[in-house]
C-alpha positions as a Markdown table, in Angstrom:
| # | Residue | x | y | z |
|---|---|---|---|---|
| 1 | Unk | -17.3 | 34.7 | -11.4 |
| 2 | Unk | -15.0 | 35.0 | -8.3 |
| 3 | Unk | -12.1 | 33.0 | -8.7 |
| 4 | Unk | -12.3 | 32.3 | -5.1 |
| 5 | Unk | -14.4 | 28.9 | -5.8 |
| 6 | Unk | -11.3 | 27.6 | -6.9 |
| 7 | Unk | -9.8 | 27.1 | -3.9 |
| 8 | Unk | -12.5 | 25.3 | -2.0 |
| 9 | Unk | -13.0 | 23.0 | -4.8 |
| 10 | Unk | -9.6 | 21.7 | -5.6 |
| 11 | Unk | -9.2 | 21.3 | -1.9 |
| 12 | Unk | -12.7 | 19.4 | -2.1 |
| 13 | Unk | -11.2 | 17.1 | -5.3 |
| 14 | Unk | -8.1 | 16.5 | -2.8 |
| 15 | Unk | -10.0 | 15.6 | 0.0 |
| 16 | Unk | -12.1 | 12.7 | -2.1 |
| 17 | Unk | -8.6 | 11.4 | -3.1 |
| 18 | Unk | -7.2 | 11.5 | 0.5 |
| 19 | Unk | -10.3 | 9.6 | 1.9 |
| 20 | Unk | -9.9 | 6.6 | -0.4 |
| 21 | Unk | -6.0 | 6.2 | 0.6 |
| 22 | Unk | -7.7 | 6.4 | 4.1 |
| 23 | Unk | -10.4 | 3.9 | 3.2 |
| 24 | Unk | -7.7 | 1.4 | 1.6 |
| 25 | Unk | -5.8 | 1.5 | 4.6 |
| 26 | Unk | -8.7 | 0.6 | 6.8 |
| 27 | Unk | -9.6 | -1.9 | 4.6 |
| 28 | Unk | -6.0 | -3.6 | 4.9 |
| 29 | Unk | -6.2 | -3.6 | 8.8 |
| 30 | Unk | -6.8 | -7.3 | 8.2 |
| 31 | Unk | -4.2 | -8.7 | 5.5 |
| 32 | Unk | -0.9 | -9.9 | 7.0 |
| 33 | Unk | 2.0 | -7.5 | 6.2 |
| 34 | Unk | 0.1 | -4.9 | 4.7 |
| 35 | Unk | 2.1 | -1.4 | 4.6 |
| 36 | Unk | -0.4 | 2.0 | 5.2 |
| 37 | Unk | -0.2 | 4.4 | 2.5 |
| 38 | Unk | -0.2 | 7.8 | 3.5 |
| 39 | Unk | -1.0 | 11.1 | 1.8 |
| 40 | Unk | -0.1 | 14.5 | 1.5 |
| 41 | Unk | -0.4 | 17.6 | -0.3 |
| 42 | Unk | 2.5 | 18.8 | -2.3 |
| 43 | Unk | 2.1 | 22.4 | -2.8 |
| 44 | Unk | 0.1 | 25.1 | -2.8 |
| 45 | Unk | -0.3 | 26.1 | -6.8 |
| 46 | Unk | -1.7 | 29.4 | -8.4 |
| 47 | Unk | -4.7 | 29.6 | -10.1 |
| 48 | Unk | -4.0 | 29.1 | -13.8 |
| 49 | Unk | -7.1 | 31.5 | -14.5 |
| 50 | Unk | -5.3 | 33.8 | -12.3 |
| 51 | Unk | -1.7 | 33.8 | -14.0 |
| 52 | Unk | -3.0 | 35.2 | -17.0 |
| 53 | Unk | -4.3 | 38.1 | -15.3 |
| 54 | Unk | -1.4 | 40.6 | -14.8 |
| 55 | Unk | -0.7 | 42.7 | -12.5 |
| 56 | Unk | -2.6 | 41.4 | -9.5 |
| 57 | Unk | -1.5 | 39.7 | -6.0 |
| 58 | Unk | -1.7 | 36.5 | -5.5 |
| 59 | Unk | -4.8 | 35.6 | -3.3 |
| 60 | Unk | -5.8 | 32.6 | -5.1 |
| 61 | Unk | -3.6 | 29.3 | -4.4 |
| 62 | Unk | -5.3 | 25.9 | -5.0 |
| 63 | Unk | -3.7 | 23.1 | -3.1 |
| 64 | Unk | -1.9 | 20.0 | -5.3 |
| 65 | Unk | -2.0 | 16.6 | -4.3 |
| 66 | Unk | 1.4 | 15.0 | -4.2 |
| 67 | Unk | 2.2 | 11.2 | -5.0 |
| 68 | Unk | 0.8 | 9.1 | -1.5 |
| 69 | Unk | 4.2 | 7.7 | 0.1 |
| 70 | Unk | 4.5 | 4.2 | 2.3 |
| 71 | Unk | 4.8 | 3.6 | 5.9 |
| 72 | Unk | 7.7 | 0.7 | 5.7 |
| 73 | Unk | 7.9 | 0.2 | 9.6 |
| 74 | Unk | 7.3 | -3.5 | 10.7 |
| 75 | Unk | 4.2 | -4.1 | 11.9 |
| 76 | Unk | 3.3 | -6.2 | 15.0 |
| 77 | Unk | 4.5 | -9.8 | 15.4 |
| 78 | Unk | 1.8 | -12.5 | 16.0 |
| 79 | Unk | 2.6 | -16.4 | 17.4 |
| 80 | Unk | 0.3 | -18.9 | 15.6 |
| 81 | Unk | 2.5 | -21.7 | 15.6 |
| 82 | Unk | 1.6 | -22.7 | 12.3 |
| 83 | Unk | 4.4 | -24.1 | 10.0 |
| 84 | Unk | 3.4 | -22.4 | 7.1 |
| 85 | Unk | 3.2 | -18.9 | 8.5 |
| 86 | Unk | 6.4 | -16.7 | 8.4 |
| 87 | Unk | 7.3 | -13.5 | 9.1 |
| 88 | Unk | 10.2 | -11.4 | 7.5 |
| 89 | Unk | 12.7 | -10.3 | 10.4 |
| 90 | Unk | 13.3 | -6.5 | 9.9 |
| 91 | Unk | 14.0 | -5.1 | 6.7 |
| 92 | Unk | 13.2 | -8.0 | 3.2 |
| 93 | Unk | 10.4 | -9.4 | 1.3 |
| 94 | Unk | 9.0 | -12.5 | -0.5 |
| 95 | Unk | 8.7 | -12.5 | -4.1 |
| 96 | Unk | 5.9 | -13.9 | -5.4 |
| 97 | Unk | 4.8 | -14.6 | -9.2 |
| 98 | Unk | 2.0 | -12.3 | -9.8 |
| 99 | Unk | 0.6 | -13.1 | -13.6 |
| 100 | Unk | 3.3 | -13.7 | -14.9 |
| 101 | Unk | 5.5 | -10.7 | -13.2 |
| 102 | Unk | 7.9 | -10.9 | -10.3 |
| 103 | Unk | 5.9 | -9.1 | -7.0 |
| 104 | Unk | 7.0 | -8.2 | -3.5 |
| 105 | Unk | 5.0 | -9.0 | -0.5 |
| 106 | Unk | 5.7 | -9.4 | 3.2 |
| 107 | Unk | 2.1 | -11.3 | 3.9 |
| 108 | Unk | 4.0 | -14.8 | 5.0 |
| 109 | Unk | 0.7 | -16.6 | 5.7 |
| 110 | Unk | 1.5 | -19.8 | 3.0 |
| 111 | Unk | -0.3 | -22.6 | 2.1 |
| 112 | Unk | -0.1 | -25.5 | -0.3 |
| 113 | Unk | -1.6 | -25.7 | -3.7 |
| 114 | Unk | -3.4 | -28.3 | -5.5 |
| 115 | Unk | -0.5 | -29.1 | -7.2 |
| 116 | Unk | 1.7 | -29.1 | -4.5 |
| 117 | Unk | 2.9 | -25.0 | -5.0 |
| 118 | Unk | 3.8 | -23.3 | -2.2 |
| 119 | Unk | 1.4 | -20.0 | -2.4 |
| 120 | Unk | 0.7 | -17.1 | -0.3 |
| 121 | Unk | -3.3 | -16.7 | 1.1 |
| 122 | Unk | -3.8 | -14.6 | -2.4 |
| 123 | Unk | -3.3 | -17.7 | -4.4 |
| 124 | Unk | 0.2 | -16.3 | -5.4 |
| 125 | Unk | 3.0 | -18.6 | -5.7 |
| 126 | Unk | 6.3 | -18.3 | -4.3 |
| 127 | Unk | 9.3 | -18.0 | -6.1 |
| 128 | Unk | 12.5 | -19.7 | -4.7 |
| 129 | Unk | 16.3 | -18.8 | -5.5 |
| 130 | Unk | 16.6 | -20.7 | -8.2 |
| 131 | Unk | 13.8 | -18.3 | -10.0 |
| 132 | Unk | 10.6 | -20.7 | -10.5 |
| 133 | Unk | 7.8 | -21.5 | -8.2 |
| 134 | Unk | 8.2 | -23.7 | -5.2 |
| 135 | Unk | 6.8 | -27.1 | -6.1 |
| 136 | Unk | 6.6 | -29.5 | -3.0 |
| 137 | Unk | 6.4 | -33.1 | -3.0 |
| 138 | Unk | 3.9 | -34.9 | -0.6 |
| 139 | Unk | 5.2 | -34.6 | 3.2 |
| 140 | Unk | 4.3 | -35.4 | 6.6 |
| 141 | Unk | 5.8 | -32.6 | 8.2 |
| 142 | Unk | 7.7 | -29.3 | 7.2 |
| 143 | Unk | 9.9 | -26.5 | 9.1 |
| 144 | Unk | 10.9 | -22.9 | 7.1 |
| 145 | Unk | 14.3 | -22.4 | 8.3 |
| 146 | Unk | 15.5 | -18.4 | 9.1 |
| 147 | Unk | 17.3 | -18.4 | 5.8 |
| 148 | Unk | 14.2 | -19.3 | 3.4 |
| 149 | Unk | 15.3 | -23.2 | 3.3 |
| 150 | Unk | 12.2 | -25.7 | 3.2 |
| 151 | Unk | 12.9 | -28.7 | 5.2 |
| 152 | Unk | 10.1 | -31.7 | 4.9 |
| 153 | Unk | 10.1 | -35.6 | 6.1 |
| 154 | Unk | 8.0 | -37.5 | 2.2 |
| 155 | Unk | 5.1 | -38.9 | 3.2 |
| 156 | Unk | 5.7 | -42.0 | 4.4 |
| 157 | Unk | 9.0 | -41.3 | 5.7 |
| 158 | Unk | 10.9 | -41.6 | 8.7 |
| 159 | Unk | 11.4 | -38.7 | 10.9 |
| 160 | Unk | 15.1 | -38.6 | 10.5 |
| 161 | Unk | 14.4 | -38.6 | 6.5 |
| 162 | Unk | 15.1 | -35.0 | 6.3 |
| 163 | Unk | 15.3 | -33.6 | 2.7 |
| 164 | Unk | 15.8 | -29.8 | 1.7 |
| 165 | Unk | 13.4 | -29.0 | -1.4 |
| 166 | Unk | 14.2 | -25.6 | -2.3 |
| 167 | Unk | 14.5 | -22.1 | -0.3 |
| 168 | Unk | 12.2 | -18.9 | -0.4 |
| 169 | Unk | 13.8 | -16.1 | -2.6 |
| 170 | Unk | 14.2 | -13.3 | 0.4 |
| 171 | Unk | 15.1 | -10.1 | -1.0 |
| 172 | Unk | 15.9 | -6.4 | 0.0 |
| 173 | Unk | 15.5 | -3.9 | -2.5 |
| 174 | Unk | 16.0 | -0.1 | -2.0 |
| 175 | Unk | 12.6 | 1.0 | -0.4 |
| 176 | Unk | 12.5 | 3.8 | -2.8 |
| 177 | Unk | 12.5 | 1.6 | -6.0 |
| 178 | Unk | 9.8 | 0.2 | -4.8 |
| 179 | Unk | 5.6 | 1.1 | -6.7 |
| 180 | Unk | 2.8 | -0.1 | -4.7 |
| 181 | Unk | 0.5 | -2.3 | -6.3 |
| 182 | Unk | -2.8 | -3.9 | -5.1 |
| 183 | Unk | -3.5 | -5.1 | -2.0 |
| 184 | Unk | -0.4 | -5.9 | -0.1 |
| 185 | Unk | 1.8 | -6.2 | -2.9 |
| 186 | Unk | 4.3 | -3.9 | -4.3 |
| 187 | Unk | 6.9 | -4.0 | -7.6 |
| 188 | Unk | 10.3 | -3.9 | -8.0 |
| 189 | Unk | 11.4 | -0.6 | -10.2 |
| 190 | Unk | 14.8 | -0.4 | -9.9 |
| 191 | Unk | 18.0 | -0.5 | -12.9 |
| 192 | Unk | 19.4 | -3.9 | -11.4 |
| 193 | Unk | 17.8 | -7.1 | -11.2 |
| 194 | Unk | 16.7 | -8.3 | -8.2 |
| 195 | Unk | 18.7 | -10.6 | -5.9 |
| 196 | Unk | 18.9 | -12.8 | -3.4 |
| 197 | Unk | 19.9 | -11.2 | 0.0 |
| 198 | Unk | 21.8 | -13.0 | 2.4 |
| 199 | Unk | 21.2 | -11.0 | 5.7 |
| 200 | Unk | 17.1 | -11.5 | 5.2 |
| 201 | Unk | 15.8 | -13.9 | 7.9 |
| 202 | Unk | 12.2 | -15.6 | 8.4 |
| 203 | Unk | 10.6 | -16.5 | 11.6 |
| 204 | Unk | 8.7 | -19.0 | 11.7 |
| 205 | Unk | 5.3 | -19.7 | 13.2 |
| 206 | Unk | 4.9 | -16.0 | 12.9 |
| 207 | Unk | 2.9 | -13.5 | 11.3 |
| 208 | Unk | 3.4 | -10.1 | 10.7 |
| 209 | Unk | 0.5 | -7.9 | 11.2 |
| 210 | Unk | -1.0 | -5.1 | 9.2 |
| 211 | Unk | 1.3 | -1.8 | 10.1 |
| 212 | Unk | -2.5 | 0.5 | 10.0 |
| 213 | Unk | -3.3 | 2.4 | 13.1 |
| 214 | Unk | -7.1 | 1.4 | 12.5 |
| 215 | Unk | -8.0 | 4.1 | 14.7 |
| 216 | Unk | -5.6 | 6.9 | 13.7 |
| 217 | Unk | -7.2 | 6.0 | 10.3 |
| 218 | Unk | -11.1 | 6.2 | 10.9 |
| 219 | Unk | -10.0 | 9.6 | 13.0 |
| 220 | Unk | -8.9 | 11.1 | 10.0 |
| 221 | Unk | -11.2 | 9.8 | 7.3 |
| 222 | Unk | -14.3 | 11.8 | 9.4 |
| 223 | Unk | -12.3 | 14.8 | 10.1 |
| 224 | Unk | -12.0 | 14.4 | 6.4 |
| 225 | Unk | -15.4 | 14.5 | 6.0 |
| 226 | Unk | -15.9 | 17.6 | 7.9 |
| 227 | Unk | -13.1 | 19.3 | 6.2 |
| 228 | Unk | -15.3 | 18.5 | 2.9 |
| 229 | Unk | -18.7 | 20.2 | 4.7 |
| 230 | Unk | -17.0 | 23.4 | 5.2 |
| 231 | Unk | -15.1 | 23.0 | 1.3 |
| 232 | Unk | -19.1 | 22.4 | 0.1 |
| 233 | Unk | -20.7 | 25.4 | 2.3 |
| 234 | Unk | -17.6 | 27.8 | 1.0 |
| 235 | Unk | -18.4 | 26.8 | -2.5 |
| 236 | Unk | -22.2 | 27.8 | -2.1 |
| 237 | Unk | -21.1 | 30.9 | -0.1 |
| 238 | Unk | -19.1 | 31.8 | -3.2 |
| 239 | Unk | -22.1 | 30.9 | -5.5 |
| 240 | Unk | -24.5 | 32.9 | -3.7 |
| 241 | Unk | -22.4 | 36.0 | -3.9 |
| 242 | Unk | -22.2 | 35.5 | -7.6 |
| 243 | Unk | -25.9 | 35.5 | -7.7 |
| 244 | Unk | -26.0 | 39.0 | -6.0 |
| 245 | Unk | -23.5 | 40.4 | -7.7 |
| 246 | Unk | -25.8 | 39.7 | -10.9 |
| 247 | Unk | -28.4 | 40.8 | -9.5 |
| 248 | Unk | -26.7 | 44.1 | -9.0 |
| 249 | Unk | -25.5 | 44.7 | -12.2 |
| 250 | Unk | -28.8 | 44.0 | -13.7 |
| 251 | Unk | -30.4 | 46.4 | -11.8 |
| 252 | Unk | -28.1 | 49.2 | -12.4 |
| 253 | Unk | -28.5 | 48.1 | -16.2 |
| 254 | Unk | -32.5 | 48.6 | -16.3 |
C-alpha cells in the first residue's frame, strides 16, 4: 500500500477536529463574554511507517494538530440598563463557584437565586472577596459599583438606607495560566493563588458580547468542509491505484 493515504487522512482526522472548535464557536455567538477558540496545526510530522524505512526522502509528512489557543480581545459592549448586568472593563474576570471549584468567567449577566445568591445566567454563584458566595438580603433596589461593591436599599427601607453587602471578587490572572473549560468558563492553572486585583473595574448596565465573528466562523467551517471532499476523493484516488497495482502483479504472477 502507498504510504501516500496517510497524508490525506491525518489531514482529514484534523479537519473533523478543527470543524467542532469552529462549530463551538458558532454555537457561543450568543453567551455573554464568551472568548472564540481558535485552531491550528502545529507541524508537519513524518510518517512513522516511513521512518523505519531507510534510506529514502522524505515525501510523506502528515500534518499534527496543535493545542487550540484563545482569542482574549474584549468583545462588543452592549447598554441594557439592567442592574444586574456587568461588564468587566478591559483586562479581569469574575470568579464563580463551579461544583465545588473556583471558575473564571466574564458573562456578567447576574441574577438572584432562590435563596437570595447572587448567580450568573448558568446558575453559578458568585464568589466575593471574602471567598464565599454572595448571599443578598431582600432589597428594593441595588447598584454594582466599578470596584465589585454591591450597594442595596432592605426592602422596606428608605432610599437614603444605603448598606454595602459584600463586593464581587474581580481578578486578573496571567492569560497563559489560564485552561478553557465549558462554555464560557475557564480555570485558573497557575503556582499562586488567586487574588483579588485592585485595577479591575465593572460597568454597569452593561454587557459584554460574545468576541465570535459569526461569519468569519461559518466561512471557515464550509471551506472546511470542502477541504475534507478533496482529503476523501485523494484517499479513493490512492485506493484505486492500489487496486491496479494488484491487479498487475497478479497478472504477471499467472
Amino acid at each position: 500500500m502507498d504510504y501516500g493515504i496517510q497524508m490525506p487522512a491525518g489531514t482529514s482526522d484534523a479537519i473533523i477536529r478543527f470543524q467542532s472548535v469552529h462549530a463551538s464557536n458558532l454555537a457561543g455567538t450568543s453567551s455573554p463574554g464568551f472568548k472564540a477558540e481558535i485552531p491550528y496545526t502545529k507541524q508537519l510530522k513524518q510518517s512513522q511507517n516511513e521512518a523505519m524505512v531507510k534510506p529514502r526522502f522524505n515525501t510523506r509528512h502528515l500534518p499534527e494538530p496543535g493545542r487550540s489557543q484563545t482569542n482574549f480581545s474584549s468583545g462588543p459592549l452592549r447598554n441594557t440598563s439592567r442592574d444586574l448586568d456587568v461588564a468587566v472593563s478591559g483586562k479581569g474576570w469574575l470568579v464563580v463557584e463551579v461544583n465545588g471549584t473556583e471558575m473564571l468567567t466574564r458573562n456578567g449577566q447576574l441574577d438572584i437565586g432562590a435563596n437570595g445568591t447572587l448567580m450568573t445566567s448558568s446558575g453559578y454563584p458568585v464568589m466575593g472577596q471574602g471567598g464565599g458566595a454572595i448571599d443578598l438580603p431582600e432589597f428594593s433596589s441595588i447598584t454594582i459599583g466599578r470596584d465589585g461593591s454591591i450597594s442595596l436599599v432592605p426592602r422596606g427601607g428608605q432610599g437614603s438606607e444605603i448598606v454595602e453587602a459584600d463586593r464581587i471578587m474581580l481578578v486578573n490572572p496571567d492569560e497563559s495560566d489560564l485552561q478553557r473549560q465549558t462554555g464560557s468558563m475557564f480555570r485558573y492553572a497557575g503556582d499562586a493563588p488567586l487574588a483579588v486585583d485592585a485595577n479591575v473595574e465593572l460597568l454597569s448596565g452593561v454587557l459584554e458580547a460574545s468576541n465570535v465573528d459569526g461569519v468569519a466562523e461559518l466561512m471557515s467551517f464550509m471551506a472546511l468542509g470542502r477541504e475534507f471532499e478533496m482529503n476523501v476523493k485523494m484517499m479513493t484516488a490512492f485506493g484505486d491505484m492500489s487496486s491496479s497495482g494488484d491487479k498487475l502483479i497478479q497478472l504477471n504472477v499467472t
